[in-house]
Residue frames relative to the residue before (quaternion, step in Angstrom):
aa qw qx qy qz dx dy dz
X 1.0000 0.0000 0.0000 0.0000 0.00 0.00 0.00
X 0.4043 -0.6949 0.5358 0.2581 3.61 -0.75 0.86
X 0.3442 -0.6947 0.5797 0.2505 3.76 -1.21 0.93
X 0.8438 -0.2202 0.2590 0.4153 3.05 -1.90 0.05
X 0.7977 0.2678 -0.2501 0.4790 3.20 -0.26 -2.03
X 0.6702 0.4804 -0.4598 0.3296 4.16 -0.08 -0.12
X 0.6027 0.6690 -0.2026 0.3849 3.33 1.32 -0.34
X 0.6256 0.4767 -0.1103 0.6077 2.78 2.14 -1.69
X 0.4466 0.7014 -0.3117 0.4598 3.29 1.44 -0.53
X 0.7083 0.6094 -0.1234 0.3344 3.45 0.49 -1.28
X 0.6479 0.4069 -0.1561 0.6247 3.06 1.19 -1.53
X 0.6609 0.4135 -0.4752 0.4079 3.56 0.05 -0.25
X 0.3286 -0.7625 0.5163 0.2100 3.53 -1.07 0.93
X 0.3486 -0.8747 0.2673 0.2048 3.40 -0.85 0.40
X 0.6773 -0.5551 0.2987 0.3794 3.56 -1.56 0.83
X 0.0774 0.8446 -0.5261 -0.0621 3.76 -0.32 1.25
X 0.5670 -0.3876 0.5304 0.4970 3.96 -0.90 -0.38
X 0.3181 -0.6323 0.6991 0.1013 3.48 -1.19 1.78
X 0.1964 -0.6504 0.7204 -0.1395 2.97 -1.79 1.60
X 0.1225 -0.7993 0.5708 0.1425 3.64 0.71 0.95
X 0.5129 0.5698 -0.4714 0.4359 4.16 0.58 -0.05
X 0.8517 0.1962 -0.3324 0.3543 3.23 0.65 -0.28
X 0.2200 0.7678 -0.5232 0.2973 3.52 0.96 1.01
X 0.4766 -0.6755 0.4510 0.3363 3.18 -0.63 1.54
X 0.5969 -0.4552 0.4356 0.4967 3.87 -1.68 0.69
X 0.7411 0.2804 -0.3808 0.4766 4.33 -0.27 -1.36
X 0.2402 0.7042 -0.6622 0.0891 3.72 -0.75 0.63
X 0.0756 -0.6523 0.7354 0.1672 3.74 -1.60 0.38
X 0.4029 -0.6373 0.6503 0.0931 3.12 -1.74 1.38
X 0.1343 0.6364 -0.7595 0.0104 3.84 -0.84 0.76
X 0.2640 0.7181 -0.6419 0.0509 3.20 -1.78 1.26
X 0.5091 -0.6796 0.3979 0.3474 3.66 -0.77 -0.27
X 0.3586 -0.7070 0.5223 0.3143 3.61 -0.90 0.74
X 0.2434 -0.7905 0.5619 -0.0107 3.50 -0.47 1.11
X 0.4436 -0.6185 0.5634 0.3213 3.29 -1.80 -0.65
X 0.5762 0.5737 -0.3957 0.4269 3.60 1.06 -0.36
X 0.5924 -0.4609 0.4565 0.4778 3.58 -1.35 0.07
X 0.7209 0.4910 -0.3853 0.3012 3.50 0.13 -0.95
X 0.5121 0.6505 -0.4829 0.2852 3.46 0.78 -0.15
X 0.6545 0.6567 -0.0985 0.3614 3.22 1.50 -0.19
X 0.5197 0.7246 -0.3278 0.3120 2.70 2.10 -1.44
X 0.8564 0.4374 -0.1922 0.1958 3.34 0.38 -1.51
X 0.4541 0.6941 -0.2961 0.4736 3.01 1.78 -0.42
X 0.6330 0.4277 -0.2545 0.5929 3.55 1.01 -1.87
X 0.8152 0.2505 -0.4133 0.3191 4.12 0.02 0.27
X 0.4402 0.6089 -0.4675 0.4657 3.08 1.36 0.39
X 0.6107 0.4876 -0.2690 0.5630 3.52 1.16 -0.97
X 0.4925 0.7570 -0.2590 0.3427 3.32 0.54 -0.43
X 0.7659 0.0135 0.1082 0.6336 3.15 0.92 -1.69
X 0.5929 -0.7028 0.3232 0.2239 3.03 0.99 1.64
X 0.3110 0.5585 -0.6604 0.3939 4.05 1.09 1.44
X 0.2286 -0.6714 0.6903 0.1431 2.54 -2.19 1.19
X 0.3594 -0.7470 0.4803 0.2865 3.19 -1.41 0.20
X 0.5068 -0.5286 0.4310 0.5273 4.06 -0.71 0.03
X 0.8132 -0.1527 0.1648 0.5369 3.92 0.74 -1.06
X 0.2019 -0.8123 0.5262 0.1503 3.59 -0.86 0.15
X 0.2948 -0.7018 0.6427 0.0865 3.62 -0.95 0.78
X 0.0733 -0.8097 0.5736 -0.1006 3.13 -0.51 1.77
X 0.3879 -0.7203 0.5509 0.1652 3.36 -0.76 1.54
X 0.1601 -0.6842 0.7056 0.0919 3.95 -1.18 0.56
X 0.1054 -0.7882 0.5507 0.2537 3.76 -0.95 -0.17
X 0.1233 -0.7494 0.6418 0.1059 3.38 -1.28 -0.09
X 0.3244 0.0437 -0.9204 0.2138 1.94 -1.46 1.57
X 0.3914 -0.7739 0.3869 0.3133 3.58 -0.58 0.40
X 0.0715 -0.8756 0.4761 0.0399 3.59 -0.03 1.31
X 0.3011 -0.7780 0.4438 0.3273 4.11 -0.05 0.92
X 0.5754 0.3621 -0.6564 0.3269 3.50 0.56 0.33
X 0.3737 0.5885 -0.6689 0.2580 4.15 -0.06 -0.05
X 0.4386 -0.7166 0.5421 0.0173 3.12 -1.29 0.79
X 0.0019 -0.9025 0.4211 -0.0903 3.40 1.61 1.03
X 0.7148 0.5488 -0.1799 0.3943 3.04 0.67 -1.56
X 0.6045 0.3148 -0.2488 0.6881 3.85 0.95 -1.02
X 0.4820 0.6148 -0.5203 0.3451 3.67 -0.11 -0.19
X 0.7195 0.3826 -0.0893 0.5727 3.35 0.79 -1.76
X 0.6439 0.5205 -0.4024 0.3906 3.39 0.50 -0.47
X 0.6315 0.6607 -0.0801 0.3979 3.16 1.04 -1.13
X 0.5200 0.6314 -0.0842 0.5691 3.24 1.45 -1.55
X 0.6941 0.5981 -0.2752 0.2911 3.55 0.85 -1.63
X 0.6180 0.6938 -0.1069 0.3540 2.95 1.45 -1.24
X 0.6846 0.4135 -0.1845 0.5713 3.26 0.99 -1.50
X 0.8227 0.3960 0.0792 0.4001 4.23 0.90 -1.49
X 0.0352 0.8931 -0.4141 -0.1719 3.45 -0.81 0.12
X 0.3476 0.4984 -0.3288 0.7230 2.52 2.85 0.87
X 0.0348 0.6711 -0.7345 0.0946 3.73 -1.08 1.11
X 0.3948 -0.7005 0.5940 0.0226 3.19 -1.27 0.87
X 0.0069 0.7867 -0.6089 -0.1017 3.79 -0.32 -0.14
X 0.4233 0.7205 -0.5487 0.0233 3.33 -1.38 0.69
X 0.4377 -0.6557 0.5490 0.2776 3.66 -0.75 0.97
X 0.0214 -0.6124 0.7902 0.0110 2.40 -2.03 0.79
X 0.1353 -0.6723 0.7276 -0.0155 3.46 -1.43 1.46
X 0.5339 -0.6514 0.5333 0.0784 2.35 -1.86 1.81
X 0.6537 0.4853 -0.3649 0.4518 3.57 0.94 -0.54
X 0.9025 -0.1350 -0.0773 0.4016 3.56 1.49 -0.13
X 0.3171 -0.8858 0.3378 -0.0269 2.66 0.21 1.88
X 0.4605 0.6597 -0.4549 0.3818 3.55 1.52 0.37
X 0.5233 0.6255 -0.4354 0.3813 3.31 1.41 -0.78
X 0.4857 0.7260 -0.3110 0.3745 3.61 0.90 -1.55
X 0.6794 0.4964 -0.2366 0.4859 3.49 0.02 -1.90
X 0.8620 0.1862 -0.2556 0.3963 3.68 -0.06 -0.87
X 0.7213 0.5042 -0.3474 0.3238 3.37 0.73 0.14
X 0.6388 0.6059 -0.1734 0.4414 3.34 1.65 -0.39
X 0.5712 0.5336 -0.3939 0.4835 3.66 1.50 -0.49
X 0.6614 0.5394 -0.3850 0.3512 3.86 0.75 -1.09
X 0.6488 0.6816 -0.0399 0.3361 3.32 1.51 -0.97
X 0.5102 0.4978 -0.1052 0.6934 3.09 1.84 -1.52
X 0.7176 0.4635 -0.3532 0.3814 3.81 0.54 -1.14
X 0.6830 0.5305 -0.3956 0.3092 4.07 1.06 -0.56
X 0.2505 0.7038 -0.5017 0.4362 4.06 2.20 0.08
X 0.1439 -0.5909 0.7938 0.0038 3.35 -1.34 1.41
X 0.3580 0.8069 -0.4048 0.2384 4.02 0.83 -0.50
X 0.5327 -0.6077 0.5317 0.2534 3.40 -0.84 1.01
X 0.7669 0.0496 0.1210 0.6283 3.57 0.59 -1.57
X 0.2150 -0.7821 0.5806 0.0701 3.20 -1.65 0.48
X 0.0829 -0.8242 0.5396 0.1502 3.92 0.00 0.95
X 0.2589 0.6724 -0.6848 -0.1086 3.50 -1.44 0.44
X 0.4447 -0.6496 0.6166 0.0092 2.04 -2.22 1.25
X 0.2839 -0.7952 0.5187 0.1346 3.12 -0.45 2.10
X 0.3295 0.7231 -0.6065 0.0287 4.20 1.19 -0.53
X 0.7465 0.5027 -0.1379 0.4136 3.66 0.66 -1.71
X 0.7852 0.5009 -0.2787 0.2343 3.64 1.07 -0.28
X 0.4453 -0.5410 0.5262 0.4818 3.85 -0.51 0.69
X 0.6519 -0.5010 0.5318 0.2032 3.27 -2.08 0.36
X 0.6788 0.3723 -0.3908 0.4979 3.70 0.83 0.44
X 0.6556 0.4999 -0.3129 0.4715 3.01 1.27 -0.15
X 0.6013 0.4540 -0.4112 0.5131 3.65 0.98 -0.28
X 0.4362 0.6192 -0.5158 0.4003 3.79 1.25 -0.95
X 0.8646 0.3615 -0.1167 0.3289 3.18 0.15 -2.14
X 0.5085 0.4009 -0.5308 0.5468 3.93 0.77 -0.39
X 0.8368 0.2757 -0.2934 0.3710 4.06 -0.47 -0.36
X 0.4626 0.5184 -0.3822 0.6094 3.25 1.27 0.56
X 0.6736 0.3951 -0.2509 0.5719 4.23 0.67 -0.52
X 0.7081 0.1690 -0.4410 0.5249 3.88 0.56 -0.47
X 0.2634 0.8553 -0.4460 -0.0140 3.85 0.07 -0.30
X 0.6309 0.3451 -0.2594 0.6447 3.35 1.63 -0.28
X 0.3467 0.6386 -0.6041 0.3273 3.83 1.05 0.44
X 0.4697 -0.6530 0.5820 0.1196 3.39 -1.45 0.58
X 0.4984 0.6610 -0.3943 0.3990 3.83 1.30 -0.81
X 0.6678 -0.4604 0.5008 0.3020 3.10 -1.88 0.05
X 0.0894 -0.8308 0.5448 0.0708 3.96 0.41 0.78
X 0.2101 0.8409 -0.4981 0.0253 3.96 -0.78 1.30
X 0.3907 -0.8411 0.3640 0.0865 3.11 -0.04 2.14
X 0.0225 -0.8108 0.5782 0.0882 3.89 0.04 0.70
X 0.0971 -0.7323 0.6709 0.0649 3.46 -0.98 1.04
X 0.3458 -0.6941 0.6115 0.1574 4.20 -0.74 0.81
X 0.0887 -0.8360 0.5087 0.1856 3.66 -0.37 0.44
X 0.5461 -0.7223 0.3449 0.2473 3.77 -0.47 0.96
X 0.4604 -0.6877 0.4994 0.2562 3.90 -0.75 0.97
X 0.7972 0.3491 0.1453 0.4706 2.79 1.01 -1.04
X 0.2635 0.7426 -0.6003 0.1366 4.57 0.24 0.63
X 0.3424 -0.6996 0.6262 0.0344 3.01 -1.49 1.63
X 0.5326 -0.1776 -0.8043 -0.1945 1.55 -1.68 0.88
X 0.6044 -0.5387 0.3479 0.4728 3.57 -1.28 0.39
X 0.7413 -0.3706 0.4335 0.3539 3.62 -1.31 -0.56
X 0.4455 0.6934 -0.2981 0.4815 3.16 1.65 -1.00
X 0.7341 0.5234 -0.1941 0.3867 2.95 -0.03 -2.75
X 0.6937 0.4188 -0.4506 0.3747 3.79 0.21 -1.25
X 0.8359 0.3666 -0.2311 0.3370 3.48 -0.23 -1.70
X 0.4835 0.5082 -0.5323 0.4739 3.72 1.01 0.49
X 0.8887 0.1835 -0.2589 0.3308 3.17 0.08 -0.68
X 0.3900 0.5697 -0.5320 0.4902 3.19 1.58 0.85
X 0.5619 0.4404 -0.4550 0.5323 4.02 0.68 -0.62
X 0.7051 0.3447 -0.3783 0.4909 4.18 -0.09 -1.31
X 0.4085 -0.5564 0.6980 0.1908 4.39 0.53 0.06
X 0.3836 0.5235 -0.6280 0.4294 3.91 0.09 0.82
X 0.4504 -0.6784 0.4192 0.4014 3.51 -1.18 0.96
X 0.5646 -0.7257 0.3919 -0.0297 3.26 -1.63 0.89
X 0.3436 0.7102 -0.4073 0.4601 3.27 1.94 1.03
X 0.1636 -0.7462 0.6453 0.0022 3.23 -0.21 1.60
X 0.8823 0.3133 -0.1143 0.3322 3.46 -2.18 0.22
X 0.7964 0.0684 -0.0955 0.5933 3.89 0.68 -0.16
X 0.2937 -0.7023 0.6211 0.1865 3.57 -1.25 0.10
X 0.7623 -0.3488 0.0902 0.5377 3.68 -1.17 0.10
X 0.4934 -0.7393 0.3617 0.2814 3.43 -1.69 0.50
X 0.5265 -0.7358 0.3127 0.2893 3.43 -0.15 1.18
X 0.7055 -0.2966 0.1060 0.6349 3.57 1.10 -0.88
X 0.2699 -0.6252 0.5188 0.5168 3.34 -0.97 -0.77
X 0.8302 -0.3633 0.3829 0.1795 3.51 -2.24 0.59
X 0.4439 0.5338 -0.7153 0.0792 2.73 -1.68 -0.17
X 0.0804 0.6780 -0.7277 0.0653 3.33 -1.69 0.58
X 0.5879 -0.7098 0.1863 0.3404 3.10 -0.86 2.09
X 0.6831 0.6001 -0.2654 0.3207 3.69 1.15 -0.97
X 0.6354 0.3121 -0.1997 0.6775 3.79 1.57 -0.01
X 0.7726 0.2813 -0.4521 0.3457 3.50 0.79 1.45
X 0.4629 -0.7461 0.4742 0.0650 3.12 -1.42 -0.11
X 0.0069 -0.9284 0.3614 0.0857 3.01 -0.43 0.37
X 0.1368 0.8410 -0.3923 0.3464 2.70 2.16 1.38
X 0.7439 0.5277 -0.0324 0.4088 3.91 -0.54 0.64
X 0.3854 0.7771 -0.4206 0.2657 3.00 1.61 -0.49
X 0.8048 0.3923 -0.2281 0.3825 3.55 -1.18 0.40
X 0.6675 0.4739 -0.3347 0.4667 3.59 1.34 -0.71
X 0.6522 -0.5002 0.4473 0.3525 3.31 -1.67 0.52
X 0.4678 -0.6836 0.5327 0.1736 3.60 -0.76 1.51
X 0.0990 -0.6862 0.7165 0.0773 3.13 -1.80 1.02
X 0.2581 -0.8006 0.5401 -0.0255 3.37 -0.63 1.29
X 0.0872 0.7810 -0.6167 0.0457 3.76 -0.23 1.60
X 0.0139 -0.8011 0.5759 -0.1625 3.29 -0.99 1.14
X 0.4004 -0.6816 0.5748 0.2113 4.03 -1.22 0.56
X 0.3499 -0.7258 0.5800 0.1199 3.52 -0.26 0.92
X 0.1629 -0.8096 0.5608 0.0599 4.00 -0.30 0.96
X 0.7441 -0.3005 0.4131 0.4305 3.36 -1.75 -1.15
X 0.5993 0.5787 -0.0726 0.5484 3.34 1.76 -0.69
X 0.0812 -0.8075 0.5836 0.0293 3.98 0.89 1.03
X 0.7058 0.4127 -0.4037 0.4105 3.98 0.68 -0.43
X 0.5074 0.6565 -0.4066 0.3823 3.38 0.87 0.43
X 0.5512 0.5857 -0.2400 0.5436 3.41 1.69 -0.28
X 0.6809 0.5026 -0.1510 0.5108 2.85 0.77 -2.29
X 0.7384 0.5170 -0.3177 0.2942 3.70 0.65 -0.25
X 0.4976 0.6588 -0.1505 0.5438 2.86 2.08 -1.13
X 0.6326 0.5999 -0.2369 0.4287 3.19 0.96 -1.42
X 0.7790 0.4319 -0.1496 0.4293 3.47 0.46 -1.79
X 0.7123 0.4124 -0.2649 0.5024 3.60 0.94 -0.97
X 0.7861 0.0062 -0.3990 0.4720 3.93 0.69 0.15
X 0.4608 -0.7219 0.4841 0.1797 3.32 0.32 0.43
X 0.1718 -0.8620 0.4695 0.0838 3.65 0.74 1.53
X 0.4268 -0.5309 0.6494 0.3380 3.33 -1.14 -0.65
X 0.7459 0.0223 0.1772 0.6417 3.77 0.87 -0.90
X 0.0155 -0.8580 0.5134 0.0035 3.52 -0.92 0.89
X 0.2286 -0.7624 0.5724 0.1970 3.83 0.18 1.12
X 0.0265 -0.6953 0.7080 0.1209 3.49 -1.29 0.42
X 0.2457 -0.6861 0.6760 0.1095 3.23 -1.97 0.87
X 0.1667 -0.7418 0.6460 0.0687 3.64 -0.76 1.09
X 0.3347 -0.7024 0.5842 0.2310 3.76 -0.95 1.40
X 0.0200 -0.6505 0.7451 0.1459 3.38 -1.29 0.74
X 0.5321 -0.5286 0.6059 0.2651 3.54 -1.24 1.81
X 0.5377 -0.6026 0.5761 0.1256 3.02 -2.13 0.80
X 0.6227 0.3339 -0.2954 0.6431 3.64 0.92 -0.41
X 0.4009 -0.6747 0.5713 0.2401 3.44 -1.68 0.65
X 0.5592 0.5420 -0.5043 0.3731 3.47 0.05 0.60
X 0.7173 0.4035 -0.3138 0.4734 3.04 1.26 -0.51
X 0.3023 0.8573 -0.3461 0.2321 3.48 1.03 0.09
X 0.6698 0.4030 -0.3656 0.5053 3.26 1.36 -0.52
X 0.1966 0.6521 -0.6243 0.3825 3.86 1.17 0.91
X 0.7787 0.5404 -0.2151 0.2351 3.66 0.18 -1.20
X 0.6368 0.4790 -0.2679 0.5416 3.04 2.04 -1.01
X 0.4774 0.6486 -0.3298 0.4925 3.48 1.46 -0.71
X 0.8291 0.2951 -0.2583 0.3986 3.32 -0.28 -0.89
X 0.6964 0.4277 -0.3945 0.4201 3.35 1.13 -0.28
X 0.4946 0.5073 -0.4823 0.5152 3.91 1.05 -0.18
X 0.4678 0.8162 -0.2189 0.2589 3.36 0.93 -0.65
X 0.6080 0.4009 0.2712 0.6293 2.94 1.10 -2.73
X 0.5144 0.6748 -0.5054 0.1571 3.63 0.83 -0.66
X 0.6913 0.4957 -0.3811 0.3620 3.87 0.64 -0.88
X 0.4999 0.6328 -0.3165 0.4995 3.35 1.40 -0.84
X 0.8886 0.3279 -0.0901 0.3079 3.57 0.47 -1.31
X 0.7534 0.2202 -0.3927 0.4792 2.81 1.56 0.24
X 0.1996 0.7582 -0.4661 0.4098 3.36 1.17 1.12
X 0.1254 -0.7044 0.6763 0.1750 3.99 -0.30 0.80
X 0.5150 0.5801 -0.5670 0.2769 3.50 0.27 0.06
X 0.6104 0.7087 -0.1356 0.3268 2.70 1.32 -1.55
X 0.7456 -0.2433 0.2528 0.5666 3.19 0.33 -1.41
X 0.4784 -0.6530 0.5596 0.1776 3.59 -1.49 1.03
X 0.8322 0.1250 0.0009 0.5401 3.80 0.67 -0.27
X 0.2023 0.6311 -0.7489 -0.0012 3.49 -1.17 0.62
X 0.4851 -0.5340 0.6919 -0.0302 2.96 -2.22 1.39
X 0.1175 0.7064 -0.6883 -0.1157 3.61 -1.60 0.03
X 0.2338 -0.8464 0.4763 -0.0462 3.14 -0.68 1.89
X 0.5411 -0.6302 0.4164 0.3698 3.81 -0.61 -0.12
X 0.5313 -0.6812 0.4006 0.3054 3.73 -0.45 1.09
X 0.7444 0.5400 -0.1147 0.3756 2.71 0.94 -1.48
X 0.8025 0.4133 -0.1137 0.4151 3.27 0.84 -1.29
X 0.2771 -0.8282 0.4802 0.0823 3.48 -0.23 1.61
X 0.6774 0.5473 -0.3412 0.3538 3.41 0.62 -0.83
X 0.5220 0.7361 -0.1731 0.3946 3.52 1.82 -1.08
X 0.6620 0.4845 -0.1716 0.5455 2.84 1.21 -1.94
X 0.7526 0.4937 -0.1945 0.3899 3.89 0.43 -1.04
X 0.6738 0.4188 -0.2884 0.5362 3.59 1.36 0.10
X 0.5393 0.6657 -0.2557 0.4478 3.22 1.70 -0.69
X 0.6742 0.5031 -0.1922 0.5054 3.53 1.81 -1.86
X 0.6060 0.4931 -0.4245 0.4576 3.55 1.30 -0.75
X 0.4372 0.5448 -0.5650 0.4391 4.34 0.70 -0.96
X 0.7942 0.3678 -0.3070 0.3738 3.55 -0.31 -1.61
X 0.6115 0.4120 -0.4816 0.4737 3.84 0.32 -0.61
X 0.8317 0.3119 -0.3645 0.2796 3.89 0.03 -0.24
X 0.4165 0.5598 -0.4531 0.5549 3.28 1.57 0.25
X 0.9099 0.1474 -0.2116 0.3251 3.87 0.49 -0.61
X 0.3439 0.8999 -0.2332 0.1323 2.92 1.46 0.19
X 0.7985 0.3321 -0.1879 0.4657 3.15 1.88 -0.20
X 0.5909 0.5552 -0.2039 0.5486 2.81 2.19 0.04
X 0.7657 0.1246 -0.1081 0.6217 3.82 1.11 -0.15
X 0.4809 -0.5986 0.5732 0.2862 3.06 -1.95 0.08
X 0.2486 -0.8715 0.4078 0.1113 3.64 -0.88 1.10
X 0.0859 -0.8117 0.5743 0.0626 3.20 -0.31 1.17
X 0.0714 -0.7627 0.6382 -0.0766 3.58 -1.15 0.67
X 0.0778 -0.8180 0.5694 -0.0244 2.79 -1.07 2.02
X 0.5074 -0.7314 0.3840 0.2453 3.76 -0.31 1.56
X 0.2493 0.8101 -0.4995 0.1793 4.16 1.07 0.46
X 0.6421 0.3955 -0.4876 0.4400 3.60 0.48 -0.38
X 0.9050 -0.0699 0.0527 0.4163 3.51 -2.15 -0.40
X 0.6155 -0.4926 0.5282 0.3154 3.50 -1.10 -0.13
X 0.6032 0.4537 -0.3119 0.5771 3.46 1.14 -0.67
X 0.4955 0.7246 -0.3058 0.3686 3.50 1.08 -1.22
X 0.5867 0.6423 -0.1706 0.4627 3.01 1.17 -2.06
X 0.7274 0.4006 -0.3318 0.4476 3.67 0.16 -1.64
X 0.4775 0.7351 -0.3894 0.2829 3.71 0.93 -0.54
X 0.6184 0.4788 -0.1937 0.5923 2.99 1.13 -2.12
X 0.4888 0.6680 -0.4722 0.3030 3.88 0.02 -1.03
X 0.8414 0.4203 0.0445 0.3369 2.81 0.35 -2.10
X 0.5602 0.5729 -0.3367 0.4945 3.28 1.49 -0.68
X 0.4564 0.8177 -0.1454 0.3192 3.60 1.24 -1.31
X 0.7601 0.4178 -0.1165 0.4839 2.53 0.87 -2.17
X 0.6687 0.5303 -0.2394 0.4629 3.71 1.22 -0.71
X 0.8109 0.1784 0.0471 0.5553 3.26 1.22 -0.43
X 0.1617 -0.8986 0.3994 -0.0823 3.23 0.77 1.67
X 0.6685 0.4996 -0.2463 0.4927 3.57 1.52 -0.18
X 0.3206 0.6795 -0.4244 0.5053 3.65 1.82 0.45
X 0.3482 -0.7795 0.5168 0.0637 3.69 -1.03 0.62
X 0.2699 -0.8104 0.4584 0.2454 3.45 0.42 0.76
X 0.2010 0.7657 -0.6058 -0.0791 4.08 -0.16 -0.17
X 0.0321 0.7631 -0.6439 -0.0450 3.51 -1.07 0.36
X 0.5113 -0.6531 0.5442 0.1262 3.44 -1.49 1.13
X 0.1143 -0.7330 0.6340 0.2185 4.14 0.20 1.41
X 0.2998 -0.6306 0.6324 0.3355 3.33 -1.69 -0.51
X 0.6495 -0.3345 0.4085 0.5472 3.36 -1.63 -0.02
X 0.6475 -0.2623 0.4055 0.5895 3.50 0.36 -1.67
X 0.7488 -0.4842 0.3708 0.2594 3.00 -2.36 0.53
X 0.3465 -0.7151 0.5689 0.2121 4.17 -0.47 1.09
X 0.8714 -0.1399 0.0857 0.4623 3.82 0.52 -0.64
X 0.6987 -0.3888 0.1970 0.5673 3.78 -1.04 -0.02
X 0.2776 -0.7528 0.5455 0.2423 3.27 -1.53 -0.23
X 0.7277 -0.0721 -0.0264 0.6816 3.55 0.95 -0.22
X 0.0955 0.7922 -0.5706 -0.1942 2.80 -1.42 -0.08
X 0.6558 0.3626 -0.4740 0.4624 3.77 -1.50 0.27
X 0.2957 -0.6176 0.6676 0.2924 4.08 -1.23 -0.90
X 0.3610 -0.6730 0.6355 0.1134 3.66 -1.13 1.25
X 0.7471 -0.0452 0.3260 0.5775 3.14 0.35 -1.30
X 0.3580 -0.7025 0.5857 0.1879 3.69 -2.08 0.74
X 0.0634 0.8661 -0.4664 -0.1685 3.38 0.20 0.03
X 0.1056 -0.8850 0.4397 0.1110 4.20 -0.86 0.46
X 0.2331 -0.6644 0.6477 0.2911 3.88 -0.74 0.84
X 0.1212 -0.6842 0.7044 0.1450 3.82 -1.14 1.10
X 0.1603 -0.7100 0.6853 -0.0230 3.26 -1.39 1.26
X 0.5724 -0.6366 0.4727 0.2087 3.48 -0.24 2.28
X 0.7109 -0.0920 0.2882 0.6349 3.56 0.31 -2.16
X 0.4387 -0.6928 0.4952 0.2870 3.51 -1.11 1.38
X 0.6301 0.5865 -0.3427 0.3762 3.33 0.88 -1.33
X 0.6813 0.5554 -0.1496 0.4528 3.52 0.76 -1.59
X 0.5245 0.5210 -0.4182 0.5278 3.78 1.40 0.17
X 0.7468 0.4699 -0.1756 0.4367 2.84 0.53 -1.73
X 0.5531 0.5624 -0.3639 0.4954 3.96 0.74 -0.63
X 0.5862 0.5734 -0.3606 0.4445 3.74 1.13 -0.75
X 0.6059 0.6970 -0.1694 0.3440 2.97 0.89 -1.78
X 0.5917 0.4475 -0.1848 0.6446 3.55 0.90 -1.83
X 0.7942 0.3248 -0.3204 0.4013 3.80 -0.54 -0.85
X 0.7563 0.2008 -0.4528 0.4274 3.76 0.56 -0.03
X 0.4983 0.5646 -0.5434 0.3710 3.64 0.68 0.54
X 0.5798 0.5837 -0.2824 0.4933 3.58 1.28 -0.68
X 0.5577 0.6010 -0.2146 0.5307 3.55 1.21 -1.19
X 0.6456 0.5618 -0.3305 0.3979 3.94 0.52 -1.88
């Protein structure tokens, strides 16, 4: 008899090398106009192998930061479309998002729909695949993987020798999230479990920490998939260290694979049945982007999880740079995932 986690296993489709040749002909492109190279990647291989698209749904942000590449974005876009979509999305409030994106998403006649989380914060992939979730279409998540993630090795141990503080990539944390479609309000009254991804940014915790005030706090440390990059893990934990070695703080820490979603999403489902009658679970989508699809998916299995997420003021410095590789989860039928999802929680 097959167990649970091979079952859950099953349903989860898998992480393959993007081949933009085989993108069906009726397709819509939704992504985000960023600042990193990769925000580009998929576009430049769509252009590449000469695929068109029916229209495209271009993400703006706000705050408004002048390194985004709006302008090439659209240019760029021009190439593939002669239907472009605009719509903003603000990190400081992502309710705005929610109501403006379903009326929009709903005018796609498209067979299949690709996004391309490279360019997108982690509340925003939560929440774009959270709004189409009862689509029926072919849903193909493209994730660009970076040549290049800052800070380098260099960047850390300098300003660990010069003692200068040692928050890389973000700046203070502006608040924390919510947005009505990634909560719940299942649980009320029990003692809160708080699962979160400890980063380059240690006040992203401490913020998380202070503003809900858990009962118990599981941490997940990302161990990178190449080995060079491996001293990320020791970093972020010297980083995180007061946090982590603080039992107030937290009752458990974990180290999961950045890379590996399917891992990360059987790992989130262990912890939901160890606490599932004894706390409320909040879950805060900080680790990899892929990490991210994890949470997504975990969500989907467990609609009474609370999404929270820590905004910042704004971005402190670069985050990746060049593109290694494209990689894509194909979803056959979005709806027909997610229906899986429901029937083995009902099933569990």
């Amino acid at each position: 008899m097959m167990n649970k986690e091979n079952s859950l296993k099953l349903k989860l489709p898998l992480l393959l090398p993007f081949e933009a040749k085989d993108c069906r002909k009726s397709l819509t492109y939704i992504g985000a106009a960023g600042f990193e190279p990769r925000a580009f990647s998929v576009i430049n291989s769509l252009t590449k192998d000469n695929v068109r698209v029916d229209n495209a749904i271009a993400i703006t942000y706000l705050p408004f930061d002048n390194r985004n590449k709006v302008k090439k974005f659209g240019k760029r876009l021009k190439g593939l479309t002669s239907s472009i979509s605009w719509v903003i999305y603000n990190r400081h409030d992502p309710q705005s998002f929610q109501n403006s994106f379903p009326s929009l998403f709903a005018t796609i006649n498209s067979k299949s729909v690709l996004i391309d989380i490279s360019a997108m914060s982690k509340m925003l992939i939560m929440l774009v695949l959270q709004l189409i979730r009862k689509t029926n279409k072919e849903v193909i998540i493209t994730y660009s993987e970076a040549s290049t993630y800052y800070p380098t090795i260099k960047e850390f141990q300098t300003k660990k020798r010069l003692k200068v503080p040692t928050d890389f990539l973000t700046s203070d944390v502006f608040r924390i999230l919510h947005v009505t479609s990634l909560s719940s309000s299942s649980m009320q009254g029990h003692p809160i479990l708080l699962i979160a991804y400890p980063t380059f940014n240690h006040k992203e915790i401490v913020a998380l920490h202070n503003e809900l005030s858990p009962n118990c706090m599981l941490l997940i440390l990302g161990m990178p998939h190449e080995k060079h990059n491996e001293w990320r893990l020791k970093a972020i934990k010297e980083i995180n260290s007061r946090i982590l070695d603080d039992s107030d703080y937290c009752r458990e820490i974990m180290t999961l694979s950045t890379f590996d979603y399917i891992s990360n999403t059987l790992k989130l489902e262990e912890i939901y049945q160890k606490y599932k009658y004894t706390h409320r679970i909040l879950l805060a989508p900080t680790g990899s982007k892929l990490q991210t699809i994890a949470c997504f998916m975990f969500k989907q299995l467990h609609p009474d999880v609370q999404i929270v997420y820590p905004a910042t003021e704004y971005f402190s410095g670069d985050y990746t740079d060049g593109c290694k590789a494209i990689w894509c989860i194909p979803i056959a039928n979005f709806l027909e995932l997610i229906s899986q999802l429901d029937k083995y929680r009902w099933l569990s």
